[in-house]
PDB file of N, CA, C and O in Angstrom:
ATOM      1  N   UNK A   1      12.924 -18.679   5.894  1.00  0.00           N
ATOM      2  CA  UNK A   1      12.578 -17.311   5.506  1.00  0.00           C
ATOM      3  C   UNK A   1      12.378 -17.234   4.000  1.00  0.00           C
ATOM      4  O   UNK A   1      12.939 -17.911   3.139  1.00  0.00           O
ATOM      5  N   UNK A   2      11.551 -16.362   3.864  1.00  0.00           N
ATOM      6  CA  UNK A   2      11.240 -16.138   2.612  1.00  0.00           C
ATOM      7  C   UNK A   2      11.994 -15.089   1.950  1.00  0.00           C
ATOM      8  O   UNK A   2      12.666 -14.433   2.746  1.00  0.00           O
ATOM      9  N   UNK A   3      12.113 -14.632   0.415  1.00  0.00           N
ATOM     10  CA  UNK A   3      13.211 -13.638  -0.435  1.00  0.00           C
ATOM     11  C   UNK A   3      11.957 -12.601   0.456  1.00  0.00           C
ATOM     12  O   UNK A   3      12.479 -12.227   1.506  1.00  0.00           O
ATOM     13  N   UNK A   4      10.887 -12.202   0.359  1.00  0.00           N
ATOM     14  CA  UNK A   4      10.102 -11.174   1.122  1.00  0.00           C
ATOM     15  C   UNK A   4      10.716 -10.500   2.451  1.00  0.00           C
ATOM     16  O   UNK A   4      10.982  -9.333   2.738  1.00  0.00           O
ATOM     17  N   UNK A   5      10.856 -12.020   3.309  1.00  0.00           N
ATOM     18  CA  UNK A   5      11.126 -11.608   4.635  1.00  0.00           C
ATOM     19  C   UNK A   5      12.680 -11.286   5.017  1.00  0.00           C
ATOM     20  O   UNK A   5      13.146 -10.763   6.029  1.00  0.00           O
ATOM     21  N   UNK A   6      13.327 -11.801   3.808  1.00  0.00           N
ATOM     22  CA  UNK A   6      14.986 -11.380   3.825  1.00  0.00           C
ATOM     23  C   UNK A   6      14.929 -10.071   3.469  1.00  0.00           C
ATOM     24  O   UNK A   6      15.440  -9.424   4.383  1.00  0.00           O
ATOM     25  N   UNK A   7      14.484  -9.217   2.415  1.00  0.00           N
ATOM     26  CA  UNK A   7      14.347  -8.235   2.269  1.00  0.00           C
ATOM     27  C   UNK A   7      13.528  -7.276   2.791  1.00  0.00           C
ATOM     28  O   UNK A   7      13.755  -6.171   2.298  1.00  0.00           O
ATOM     29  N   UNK A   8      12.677  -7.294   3.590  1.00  0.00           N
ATOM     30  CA  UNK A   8      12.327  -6.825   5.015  1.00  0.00           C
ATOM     31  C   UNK A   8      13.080  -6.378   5.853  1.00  0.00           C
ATOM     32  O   UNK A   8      13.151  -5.251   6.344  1.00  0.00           O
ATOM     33  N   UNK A   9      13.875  -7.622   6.081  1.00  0.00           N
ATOM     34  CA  UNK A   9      15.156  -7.579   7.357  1.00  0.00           C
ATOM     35  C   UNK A   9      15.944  -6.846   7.063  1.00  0.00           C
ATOM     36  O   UNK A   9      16.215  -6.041   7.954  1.00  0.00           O
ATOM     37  N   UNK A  10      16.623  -6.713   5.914  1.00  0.00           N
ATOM     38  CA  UNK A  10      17.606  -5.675   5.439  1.00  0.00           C
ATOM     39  C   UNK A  10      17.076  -4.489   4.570  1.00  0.00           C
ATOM     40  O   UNK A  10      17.809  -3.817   3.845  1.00  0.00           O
ATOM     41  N   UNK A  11      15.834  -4.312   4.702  1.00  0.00           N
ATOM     42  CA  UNK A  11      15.611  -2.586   4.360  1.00  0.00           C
ATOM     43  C   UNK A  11      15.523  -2.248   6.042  1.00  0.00           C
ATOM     44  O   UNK A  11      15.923  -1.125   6.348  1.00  0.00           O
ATOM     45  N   UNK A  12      15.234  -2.766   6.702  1.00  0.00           N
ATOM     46  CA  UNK A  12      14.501  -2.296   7.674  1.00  0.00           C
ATOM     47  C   UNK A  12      15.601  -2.185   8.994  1.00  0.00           C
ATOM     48  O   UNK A  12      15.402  -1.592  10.054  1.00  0.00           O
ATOM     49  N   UNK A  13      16.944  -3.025   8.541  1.00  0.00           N
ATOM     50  CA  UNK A  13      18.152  -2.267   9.189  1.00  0.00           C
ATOM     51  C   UNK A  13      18.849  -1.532   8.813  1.00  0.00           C
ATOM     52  O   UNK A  13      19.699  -0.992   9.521  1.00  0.00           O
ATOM     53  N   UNK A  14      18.652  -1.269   7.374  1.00  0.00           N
ATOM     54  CA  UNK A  14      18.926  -0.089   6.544  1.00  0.00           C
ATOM     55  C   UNK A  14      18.430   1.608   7.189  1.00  0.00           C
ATOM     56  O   UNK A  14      19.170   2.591   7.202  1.00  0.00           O
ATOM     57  N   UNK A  15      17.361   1.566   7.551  1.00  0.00           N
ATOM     58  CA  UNK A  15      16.575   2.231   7.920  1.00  0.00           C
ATOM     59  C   UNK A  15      16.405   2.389   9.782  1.00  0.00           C
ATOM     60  O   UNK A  15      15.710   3.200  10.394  1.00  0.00           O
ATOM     61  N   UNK A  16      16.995   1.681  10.145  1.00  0.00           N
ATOM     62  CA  UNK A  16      16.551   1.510  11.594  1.00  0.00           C
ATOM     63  C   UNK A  16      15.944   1.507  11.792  1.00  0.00           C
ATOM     64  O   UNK A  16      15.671   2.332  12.664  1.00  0.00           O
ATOM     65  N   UNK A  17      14.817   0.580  11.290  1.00  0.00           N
ATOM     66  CA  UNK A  17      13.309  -0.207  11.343  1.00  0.00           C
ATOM     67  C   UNK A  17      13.047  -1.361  12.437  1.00  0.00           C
ATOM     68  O   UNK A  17      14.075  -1.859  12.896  1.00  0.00           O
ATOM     69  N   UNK A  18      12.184  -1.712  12.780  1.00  0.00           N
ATOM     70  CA  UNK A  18      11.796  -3.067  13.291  1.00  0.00           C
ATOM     71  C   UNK A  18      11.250  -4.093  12.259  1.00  0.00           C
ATOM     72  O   UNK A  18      10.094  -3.669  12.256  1.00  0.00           O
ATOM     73  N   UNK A  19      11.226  -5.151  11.363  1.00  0.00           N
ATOM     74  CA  UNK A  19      10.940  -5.986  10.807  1.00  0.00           C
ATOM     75  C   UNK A  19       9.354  -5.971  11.377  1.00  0.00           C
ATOM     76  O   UNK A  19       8.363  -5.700  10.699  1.00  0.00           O
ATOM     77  N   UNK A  20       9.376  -6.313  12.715  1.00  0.00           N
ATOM     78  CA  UNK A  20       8.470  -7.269  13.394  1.00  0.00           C
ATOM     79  C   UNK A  20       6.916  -6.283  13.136  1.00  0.00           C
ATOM     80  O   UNK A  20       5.728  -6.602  13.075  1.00  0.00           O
ATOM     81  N   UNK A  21       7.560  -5.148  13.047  1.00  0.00           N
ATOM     82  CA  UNK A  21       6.653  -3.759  13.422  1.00  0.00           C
ATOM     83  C   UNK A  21       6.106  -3.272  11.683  1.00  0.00           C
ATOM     84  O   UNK A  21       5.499  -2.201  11.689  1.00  0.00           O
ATOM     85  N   UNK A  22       6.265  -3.956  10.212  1.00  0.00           N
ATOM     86  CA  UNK A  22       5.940  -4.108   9.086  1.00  0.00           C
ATOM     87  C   UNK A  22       4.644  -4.836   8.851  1.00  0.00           C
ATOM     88  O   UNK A  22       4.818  -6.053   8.780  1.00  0.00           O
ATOM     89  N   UNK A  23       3.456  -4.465   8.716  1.00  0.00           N
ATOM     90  CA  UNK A  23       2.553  -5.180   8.018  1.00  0.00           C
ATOM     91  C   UNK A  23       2.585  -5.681   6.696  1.00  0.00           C
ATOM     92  O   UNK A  23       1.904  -5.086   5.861  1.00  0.00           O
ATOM     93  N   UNK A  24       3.224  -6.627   6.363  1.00  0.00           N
ATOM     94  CA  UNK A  24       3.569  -6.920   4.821  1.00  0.00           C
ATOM     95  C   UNK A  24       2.206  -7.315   4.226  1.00  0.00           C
ATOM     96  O   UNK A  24       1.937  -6.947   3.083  1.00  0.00           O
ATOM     97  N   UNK A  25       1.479  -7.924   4.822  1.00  0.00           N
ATOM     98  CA  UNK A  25       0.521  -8.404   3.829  1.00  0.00           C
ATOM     99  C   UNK A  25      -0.687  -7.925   3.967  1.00  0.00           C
ATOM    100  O   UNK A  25      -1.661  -8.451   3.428  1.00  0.00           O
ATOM    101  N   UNK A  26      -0.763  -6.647   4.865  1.00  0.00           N
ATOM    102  CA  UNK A  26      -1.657  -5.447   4.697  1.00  0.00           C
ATOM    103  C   UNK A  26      -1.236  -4.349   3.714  1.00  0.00           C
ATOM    104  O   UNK A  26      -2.138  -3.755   3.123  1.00  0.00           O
ATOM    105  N   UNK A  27       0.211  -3.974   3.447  1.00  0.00           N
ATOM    106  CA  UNK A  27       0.686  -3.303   2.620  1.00  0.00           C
ATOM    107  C   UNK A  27       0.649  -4.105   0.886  1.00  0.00           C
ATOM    108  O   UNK A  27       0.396  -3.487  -0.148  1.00  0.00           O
ATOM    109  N   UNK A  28       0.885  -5.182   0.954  1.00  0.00           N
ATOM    110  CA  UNK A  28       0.845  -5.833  -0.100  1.00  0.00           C
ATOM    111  C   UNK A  28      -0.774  -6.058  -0.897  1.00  0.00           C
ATOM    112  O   UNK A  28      -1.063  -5.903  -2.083  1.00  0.00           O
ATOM    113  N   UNK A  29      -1.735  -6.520   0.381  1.00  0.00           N
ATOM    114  CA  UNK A  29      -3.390  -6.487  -0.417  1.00  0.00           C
ATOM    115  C   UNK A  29      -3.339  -5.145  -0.746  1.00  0.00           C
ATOM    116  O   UNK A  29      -3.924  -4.984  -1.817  1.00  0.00           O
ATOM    117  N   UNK A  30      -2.822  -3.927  -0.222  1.00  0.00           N
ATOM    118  CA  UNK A  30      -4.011  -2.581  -0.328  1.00  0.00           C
ATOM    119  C   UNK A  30      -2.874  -2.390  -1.665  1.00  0.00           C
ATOM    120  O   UNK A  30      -3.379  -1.519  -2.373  1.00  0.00           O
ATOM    121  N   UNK A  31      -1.628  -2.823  -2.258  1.00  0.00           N
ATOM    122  CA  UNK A  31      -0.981  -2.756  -3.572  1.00  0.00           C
ATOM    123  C   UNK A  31      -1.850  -3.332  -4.451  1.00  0.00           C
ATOM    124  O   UNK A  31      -2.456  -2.758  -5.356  1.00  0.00           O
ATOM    125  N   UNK A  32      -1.894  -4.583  -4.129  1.00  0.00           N
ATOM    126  CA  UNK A  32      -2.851  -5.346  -5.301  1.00  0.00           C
ATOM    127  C   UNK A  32      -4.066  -4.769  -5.689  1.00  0.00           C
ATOM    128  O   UNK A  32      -4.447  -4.840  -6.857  1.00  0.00           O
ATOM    129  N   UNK A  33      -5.082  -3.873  -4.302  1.00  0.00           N
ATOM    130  CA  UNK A  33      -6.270  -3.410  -4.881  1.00  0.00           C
ATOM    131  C   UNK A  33      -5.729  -2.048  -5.870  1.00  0.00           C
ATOM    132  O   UNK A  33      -5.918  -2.095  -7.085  1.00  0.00           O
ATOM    133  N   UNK A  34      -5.349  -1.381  -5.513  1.00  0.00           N
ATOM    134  CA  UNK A  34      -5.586   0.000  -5.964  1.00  0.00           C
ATOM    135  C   UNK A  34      -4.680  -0.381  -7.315  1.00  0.00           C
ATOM    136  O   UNK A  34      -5.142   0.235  -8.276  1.00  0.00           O
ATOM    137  N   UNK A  35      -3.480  -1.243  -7.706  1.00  0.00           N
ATOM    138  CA  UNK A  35      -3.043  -2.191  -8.729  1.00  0.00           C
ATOM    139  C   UNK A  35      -4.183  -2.446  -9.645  1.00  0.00           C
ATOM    140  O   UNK A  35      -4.197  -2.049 -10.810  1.00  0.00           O
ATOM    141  N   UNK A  36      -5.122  -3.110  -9.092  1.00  0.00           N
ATOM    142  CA  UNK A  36      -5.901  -3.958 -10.043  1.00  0.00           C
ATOM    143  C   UNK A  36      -7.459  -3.003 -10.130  1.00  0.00           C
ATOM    144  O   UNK A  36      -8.222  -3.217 -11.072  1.00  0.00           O
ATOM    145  N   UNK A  37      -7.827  -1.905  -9.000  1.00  0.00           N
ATOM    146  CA  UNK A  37      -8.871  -1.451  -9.512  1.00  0.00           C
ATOM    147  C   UNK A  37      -8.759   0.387  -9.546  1.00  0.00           C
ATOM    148  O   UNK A  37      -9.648   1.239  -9.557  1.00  0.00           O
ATOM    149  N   UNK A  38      -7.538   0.478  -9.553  1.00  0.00           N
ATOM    150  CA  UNK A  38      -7.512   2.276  -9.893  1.00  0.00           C
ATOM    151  C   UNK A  38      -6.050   2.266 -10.858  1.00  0.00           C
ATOM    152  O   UNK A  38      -6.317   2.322 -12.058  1.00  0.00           O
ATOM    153  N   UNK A  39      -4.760   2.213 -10.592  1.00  0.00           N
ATOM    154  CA  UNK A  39      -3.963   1.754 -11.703  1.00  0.00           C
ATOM    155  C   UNK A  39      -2.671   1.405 -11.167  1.00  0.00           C
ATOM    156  O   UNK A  39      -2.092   1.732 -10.131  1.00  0.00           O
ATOM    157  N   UNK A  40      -2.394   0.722 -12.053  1.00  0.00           N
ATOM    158  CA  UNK A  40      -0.888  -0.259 -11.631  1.00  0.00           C
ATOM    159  C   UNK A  40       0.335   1.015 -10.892  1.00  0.00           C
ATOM    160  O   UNK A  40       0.989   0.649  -9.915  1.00  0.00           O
ATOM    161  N   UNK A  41       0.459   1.892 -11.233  1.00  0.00           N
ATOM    162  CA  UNK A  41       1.874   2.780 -10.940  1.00  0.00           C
ATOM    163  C   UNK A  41       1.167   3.511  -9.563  1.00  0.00           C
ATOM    164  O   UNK A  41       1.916   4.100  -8.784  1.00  0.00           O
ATOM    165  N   UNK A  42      -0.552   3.443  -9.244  1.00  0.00           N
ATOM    166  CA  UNK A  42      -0.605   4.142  -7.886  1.00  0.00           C
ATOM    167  C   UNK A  42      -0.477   2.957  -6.589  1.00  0.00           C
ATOM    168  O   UNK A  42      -0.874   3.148  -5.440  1.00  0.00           O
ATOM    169  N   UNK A  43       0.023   2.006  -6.980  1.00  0.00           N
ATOM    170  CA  UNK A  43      -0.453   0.999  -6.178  1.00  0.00           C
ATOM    171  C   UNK A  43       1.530   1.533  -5.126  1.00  0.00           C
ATOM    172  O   UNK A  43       1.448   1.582  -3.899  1.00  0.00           O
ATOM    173  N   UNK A  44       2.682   1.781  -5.647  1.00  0.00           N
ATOM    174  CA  UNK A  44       3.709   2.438  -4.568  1.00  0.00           C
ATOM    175  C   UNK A  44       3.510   3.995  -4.481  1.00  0.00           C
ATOM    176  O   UNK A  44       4.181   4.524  -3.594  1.00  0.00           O
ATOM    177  N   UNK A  45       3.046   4.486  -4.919  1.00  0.00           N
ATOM    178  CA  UNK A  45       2.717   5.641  -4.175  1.00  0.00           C
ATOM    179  C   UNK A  45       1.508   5.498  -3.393  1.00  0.00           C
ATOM    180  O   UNK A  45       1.675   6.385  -2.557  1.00  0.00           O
ATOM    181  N   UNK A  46       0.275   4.893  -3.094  1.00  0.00           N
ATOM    182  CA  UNK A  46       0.094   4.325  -2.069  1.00  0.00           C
ATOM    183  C   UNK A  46       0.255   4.150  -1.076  1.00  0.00           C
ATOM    184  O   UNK A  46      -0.205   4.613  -0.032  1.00  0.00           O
ATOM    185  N   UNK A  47       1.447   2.926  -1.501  1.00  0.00           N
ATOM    186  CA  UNK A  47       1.818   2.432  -0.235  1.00  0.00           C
ATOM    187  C   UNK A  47       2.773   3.319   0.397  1.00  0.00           C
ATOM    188  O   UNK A  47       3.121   3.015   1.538  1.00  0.00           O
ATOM    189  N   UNK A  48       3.366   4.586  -0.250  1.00  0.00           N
ATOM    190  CA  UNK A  48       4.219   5.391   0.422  1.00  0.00           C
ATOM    191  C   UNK A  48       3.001   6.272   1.167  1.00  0.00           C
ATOM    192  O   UNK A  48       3.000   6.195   2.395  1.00  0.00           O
ATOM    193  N   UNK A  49       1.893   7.160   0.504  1.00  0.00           N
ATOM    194  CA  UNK A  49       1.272   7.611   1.358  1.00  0.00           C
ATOM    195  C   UNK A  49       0.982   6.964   2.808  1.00  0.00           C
ATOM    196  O   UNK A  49       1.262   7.529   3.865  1.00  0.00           O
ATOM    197  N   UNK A  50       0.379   5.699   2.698  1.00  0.00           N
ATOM    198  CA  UNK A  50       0.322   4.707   3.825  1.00  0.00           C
ATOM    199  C   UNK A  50       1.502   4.790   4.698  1.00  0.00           C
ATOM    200  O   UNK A  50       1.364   4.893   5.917  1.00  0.00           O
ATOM    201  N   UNK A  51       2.527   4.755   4.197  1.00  0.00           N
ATOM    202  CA  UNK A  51       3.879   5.027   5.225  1.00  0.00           C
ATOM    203  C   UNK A  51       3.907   6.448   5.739  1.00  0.00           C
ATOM    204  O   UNK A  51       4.208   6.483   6.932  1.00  0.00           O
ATOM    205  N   UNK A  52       3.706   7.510   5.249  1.00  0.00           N
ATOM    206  CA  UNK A  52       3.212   8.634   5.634  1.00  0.00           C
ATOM    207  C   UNK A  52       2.504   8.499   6.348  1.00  0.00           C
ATOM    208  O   UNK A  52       2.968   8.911   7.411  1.00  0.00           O
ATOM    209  N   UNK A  53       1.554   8.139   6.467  1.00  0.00           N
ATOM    210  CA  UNK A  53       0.248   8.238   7.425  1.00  0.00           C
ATOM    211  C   UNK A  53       0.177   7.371   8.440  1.00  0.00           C
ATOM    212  O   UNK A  53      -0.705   7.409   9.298  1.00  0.00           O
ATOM    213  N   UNK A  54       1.501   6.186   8.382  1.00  0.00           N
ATOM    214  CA  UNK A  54       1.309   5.824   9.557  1.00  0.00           C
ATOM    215  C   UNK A  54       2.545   6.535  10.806  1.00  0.00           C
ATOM    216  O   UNK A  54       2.520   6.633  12.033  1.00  0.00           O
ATOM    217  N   UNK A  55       3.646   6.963   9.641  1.00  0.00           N
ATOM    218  CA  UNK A  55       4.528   7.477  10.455  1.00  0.00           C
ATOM    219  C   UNK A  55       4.220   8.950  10.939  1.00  0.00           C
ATOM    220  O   UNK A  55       5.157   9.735  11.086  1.00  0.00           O
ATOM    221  N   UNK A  56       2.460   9.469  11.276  1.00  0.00           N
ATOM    222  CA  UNK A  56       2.108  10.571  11.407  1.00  0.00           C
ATOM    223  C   UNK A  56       1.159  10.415  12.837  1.00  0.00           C
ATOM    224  O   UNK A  56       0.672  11.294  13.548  1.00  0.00           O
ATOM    225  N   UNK A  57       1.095   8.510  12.980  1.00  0.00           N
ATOM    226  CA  UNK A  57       0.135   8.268  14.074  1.00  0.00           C
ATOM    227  C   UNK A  57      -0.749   7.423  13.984  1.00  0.00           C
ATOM    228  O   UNK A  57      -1.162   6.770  14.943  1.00  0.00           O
ATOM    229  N   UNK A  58      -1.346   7.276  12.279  1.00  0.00           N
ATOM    230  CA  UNK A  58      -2.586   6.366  11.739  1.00  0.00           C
ATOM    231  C   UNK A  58      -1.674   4.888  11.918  1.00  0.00           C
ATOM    232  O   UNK A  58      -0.474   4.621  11.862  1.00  0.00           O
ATOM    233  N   UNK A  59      -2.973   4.068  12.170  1.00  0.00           N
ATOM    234  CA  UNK A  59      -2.872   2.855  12.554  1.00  0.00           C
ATOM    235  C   UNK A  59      -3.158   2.025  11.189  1.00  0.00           C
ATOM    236  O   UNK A  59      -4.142   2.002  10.450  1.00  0.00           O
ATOM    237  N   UNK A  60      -1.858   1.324  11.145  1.00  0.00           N
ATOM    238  CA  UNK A  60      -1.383   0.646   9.512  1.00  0.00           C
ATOM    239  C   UNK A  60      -2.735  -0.009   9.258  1.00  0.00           C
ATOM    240  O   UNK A  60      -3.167   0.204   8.125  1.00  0.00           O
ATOM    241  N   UNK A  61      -3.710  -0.955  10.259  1.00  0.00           N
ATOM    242  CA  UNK A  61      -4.541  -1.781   9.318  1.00  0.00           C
ATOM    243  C   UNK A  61      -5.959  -0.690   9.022  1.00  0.00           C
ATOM    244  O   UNK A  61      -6.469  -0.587   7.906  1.00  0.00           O
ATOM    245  N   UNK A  62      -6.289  -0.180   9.848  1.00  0.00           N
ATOM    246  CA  UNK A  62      -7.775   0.638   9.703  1.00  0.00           C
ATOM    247  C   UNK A  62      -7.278   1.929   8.565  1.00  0.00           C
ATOM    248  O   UNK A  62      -8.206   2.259   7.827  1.00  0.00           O
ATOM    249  N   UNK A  63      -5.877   2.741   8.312  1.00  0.00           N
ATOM    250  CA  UNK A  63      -5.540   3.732   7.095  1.00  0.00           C
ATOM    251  C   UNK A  63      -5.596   2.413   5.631  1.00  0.00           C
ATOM    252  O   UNK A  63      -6.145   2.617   4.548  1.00  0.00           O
ATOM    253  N   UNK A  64      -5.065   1.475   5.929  1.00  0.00           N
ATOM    254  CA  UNK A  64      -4.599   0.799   4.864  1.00  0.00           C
ATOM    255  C   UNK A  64      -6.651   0.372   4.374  1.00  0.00           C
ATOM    256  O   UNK A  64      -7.040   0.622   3.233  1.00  0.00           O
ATOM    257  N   UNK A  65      -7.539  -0.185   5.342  1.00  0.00           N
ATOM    258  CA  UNK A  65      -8.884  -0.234   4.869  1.00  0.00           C
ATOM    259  C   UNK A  65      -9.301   0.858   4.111  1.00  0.00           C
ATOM    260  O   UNK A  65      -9.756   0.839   2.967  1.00  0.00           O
ATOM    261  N   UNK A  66      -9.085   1.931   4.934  1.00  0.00           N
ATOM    262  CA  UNK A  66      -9.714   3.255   3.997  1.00  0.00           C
ATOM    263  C   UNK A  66      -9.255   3.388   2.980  1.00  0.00           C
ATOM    264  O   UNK A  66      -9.954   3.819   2.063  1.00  0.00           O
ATOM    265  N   UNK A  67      -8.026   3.092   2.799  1.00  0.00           N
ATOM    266  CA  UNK A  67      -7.533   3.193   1.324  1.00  0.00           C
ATOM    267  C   UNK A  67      -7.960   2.194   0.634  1.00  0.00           C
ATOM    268  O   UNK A  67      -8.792   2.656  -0.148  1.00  0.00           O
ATOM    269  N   UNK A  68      -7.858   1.097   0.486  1.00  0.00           N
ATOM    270  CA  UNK A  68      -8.410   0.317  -0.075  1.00  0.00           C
ATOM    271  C   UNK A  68     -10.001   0.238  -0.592  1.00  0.00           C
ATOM    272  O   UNK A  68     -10.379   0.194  -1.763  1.00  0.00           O
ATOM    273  N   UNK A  69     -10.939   0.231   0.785  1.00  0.00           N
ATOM    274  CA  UNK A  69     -12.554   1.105   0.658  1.00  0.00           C
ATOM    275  C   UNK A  69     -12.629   1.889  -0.579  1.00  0.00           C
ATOM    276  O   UNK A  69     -13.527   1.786  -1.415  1.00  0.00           O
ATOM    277  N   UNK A  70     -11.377   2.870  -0.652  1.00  0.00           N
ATOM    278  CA  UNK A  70     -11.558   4.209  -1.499  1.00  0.00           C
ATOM    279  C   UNK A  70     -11.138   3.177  -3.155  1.00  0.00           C
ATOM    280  O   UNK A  70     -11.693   3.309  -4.246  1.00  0.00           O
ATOM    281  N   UNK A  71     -10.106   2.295  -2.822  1.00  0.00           N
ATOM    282  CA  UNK A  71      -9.679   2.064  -4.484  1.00  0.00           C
ATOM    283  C   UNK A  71     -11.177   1.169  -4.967  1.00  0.00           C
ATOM    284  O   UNK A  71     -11.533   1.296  -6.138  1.00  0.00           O
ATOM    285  N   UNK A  72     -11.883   0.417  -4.169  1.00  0.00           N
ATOM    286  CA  UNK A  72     -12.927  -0.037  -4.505  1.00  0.00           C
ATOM    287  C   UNK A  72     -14.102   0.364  -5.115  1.00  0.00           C
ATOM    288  O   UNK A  72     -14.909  -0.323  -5.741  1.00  0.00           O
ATOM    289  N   UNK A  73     -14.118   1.891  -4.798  1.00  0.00           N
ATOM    290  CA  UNK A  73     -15.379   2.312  -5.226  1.00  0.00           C
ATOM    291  C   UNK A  73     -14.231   3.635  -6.490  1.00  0.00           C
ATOM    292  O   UNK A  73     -14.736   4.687  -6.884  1.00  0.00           O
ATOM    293  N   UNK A  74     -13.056   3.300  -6.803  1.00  0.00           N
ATOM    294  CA  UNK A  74     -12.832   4.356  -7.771  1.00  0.00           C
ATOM    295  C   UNK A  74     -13.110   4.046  -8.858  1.00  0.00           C
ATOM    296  O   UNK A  74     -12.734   2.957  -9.291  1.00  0.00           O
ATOM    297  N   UNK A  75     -13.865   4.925  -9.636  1.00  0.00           N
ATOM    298  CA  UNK A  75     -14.320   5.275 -11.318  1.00  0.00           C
ATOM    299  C   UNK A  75     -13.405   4.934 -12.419  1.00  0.00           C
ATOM    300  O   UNK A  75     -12.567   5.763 -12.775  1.00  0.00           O
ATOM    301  N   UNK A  76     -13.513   3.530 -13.114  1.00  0.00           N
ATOM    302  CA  UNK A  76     -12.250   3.448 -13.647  1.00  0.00           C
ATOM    303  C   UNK A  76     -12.752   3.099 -15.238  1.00  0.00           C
ATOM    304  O   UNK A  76     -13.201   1.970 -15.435  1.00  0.00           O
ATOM    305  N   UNK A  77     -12.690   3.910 -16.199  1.00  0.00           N
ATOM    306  CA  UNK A  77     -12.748   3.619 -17.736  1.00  0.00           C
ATOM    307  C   UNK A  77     -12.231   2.205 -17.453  1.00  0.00           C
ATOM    308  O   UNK A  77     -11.821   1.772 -16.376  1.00  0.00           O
ATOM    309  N   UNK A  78     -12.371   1.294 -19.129  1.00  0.00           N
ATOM    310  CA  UNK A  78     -11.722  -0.076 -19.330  1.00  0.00           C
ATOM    311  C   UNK A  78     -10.208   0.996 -19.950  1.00  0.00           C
ATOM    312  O   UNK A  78      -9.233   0.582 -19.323  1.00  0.00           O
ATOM    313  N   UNK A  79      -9.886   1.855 -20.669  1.00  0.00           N
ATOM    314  CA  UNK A  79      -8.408   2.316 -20.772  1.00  0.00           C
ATOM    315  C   UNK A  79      -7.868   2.694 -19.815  1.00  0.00           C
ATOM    316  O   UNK A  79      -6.695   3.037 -19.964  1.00  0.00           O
ATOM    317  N   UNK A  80      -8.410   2.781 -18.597  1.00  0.00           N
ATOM    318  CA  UNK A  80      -7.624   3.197 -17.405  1.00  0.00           C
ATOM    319  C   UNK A  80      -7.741   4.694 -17.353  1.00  0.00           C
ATOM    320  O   UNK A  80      -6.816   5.457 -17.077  1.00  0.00           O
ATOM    321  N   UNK A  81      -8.779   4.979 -17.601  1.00  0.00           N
ATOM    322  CA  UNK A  81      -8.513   7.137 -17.502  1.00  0.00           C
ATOM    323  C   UNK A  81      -9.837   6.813 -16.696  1.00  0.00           C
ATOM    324  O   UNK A  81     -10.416   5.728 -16.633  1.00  0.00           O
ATOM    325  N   UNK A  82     -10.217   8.152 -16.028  1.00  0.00           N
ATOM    326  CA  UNK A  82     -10.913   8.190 -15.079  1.00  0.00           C
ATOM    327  C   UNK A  82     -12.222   8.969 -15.584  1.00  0.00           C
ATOM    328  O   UNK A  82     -12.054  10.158 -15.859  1.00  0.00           O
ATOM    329  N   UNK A  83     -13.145   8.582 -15.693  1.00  0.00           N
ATOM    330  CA  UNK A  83     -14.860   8.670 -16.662  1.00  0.00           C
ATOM    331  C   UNK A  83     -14.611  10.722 -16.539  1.00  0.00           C
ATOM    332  O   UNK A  83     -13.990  11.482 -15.796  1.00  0.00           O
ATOM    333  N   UNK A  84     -15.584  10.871 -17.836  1.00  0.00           N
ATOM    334  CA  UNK A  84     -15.634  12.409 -17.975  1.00  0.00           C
ATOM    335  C   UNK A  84     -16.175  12.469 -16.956  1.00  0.00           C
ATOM    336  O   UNK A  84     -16.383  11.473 -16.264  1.00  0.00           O
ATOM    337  N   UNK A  85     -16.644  14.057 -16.527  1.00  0.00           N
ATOM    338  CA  UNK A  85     -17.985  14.464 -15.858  1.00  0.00           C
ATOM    339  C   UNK A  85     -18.676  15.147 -16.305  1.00  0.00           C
ATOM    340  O   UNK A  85     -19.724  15.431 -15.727  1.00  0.00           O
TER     341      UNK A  85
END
């Protein structure tokens, strides 16, 4: 096991979670995009919306695309502020 998958296991009995039932490395790419192409601090709120939205019914890999889709095409200055209009 990995420090990832140990800490999985114990948030997720913390929580009365299923481990098995975690997309880690769908939650982790759609961090890295919106990380690397909209800004570093939206990349866990994100992934909390994503937890929202799946604990509402949305299906973790096709919400987690749209989000991602969306950080791809977001408007991003090189300082990180978001272009006038």
């Amino acid at each position: 096991m990995t420090v990832m998958d140990d800490w999985v296991t114990a948030a997720c009995a913390e929580l009365g979670l299923d481990p098995a039932e975690v997309p880690v490395p769908t939650v982790l790419d759609l961090a890295k995009d919106v990380a690397h192409q909209v800004l570093r601090p939206g990349a866990p709120v994100t992934a909390y919306l994503l937890g929202m939205a799946v604990g509402r019914g949305a299906d973790p890999a096709a919400a987690a695309a749209r989000l991602s889709s969306l950080a791809g095409t977001w408007p991003v200055e090189l300082d990180g502020t978001a272009p006038a209009e």
